[in-house]
C-alpha positions as CSV (number, residue, x, y, z in Angstrom):
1,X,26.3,-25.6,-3.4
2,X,30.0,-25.0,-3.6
3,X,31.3,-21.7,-2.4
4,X,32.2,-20.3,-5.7
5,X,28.6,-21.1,-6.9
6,X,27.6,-19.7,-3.4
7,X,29.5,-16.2,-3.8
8,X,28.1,-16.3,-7.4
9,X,24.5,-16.4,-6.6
10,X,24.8,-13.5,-3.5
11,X,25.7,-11.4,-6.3
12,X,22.8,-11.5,-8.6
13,X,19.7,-9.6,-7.7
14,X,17.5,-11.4,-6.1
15,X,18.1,-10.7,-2.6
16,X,19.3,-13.2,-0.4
17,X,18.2,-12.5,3.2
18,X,19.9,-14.8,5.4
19,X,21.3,-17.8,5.7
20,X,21.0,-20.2,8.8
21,X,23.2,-23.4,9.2
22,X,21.3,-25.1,6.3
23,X,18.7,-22.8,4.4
24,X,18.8,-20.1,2.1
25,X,16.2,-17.7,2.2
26,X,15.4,-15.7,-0.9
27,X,13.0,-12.5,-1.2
28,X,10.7,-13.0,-4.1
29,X,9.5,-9.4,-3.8
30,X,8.8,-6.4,-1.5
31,X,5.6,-4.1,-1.7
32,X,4.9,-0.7,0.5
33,X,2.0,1.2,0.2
34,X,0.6,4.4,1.6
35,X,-3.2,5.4,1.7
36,X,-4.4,8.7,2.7
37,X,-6.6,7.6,5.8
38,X,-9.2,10.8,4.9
39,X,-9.3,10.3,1.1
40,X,-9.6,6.5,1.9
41,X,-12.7,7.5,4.4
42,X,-14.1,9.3,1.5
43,X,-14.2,6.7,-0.8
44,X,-15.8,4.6,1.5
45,X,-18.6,7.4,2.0
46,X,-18.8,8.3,-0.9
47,X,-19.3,4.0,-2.1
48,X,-20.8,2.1,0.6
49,X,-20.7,-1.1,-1.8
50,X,-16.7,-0.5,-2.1
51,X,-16.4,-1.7,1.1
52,X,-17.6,-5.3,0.1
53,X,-15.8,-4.7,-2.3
54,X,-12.7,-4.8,-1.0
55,X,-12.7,-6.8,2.0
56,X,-13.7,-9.9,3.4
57,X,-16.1,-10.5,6.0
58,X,-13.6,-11.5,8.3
59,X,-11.6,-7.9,7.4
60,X,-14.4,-6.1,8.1
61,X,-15.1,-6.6,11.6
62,X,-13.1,-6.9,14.6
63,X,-12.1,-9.9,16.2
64,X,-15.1,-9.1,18.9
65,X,-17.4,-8.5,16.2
66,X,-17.5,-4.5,15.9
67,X,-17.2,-2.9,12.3
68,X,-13.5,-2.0,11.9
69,X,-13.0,1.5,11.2
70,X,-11.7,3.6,8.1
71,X,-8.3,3.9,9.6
72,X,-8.4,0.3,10.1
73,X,-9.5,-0.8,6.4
74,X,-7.0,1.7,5.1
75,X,-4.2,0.2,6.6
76,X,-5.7,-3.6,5.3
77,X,-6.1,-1.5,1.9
78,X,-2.4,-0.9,1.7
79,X,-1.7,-4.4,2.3
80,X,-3.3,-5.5,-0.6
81,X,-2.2,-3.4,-2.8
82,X,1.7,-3.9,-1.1
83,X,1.0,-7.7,-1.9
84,X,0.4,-7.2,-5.8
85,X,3.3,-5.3,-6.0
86,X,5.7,-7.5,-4.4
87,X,4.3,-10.1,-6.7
88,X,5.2,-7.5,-9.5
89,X,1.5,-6.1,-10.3
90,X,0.5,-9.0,-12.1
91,X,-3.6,-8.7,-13.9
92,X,-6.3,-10.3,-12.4
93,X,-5.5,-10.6,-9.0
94,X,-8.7,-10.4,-7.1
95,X,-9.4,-8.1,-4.3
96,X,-10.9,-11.1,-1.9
97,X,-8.0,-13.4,-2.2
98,X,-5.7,-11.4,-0.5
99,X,-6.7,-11.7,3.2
100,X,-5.2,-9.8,6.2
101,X,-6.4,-11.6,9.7
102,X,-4.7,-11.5,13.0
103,X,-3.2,-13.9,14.9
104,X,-4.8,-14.5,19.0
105,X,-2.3,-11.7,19.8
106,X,-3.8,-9.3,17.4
107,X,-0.8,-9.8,14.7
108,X,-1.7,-9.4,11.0
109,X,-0.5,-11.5,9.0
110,X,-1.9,-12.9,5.2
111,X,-4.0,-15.3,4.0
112,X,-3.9,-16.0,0.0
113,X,-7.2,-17.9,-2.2
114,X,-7.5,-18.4,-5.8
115,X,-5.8,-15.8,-8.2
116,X,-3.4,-14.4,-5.6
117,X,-2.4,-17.7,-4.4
118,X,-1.8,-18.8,-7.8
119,X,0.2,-16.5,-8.8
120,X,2.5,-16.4,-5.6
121,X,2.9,-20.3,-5.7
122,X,4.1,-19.7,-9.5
123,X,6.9,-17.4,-8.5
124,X,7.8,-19.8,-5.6
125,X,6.5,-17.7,-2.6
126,X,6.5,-20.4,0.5
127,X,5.9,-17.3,3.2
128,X,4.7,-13.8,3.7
129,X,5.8,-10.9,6.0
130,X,3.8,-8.4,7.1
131,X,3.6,-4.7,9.0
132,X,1.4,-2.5,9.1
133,X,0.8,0.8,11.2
134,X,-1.2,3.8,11.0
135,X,-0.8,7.2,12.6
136,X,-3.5,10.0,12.1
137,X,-3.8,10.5,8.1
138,X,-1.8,8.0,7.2
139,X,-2.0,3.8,6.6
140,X,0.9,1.7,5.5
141,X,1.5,-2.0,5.4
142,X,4.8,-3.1,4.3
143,X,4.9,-7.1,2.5
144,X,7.9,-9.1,2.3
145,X,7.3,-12.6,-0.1
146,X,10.2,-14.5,0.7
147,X,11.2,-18.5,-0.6
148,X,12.6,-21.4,0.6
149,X,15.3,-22.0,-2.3
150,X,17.8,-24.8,-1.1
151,X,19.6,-26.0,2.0
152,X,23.4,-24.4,2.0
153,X,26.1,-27.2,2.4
């Protein structure tokens, strides 16, 4: 890419993030979401089944096997729901194919299946970011979708 087409393209929306020696990195979409960790406890009360629901088997217990508690799913909650809307809120995303596991350190990161896979790989998501924290009341996870979109000159 020439340098006028370069200086062209950092000015159109679409977020440029960085640029190494030889790669342009391009953010596809950013989702943040905050759940109410008391309302979310609630629900789950309130529903048993939503809890199935929602998660995984793998997201519902901890890596040494325990259930994972409401502040816990909250916070897992939020990053689903910050996945559909850096992917713009699309229909029929289901609840399942958006997976938050750890890594051996304990670091969440994302897992996509069927309908949410599908619809990142058609608006050209190569890799997700994820954070998420929780203190008290509150859960929020904070996504980053981010593509690969050419090597810089």
């Amino acid at each position: 890419m020439e340098a006028r087409a370069l200086r062209h393209y950092l000015a159109q929306p679409g977020a440029l993030v960085a640029i190494s020696p030889r790669l342009l990195l391009v953010i596809i979409g950013i989702g943040v979401d905050v759940v109410s960790v008391p309302r979310f406890a609630e629900s789950l009360e309130r529903t048993p089944a939503m809890v199935e629901r929602l998660f995984t088997a793998g997201e519902r217990v901890t890596d040494d096997g325990r259930p994972r508690t409401p502040t816990s799913l909250a916070a897992r909650f939020a990053a689903k729901e910050a996945v559909a809307k850096a992917l713009g809120a699309p229909l029929g995303m289901a609840w399942h194919d958006c997976e938050v596991v750890g890594d051996s350190d304990g670091r969440p990161w994302l897992r996509m299946h069927g309908t949410v896979a599908a619809q990142a790989l058609e608006q050209g998501v190569d890799k997700w970011h994820l954070s998420l924290t929780h203190d008290h009341d509150v859960a929020v996870a904070y996504v980053i979708a981010e593509s690969l979109r050419g090597e810089h000159p």
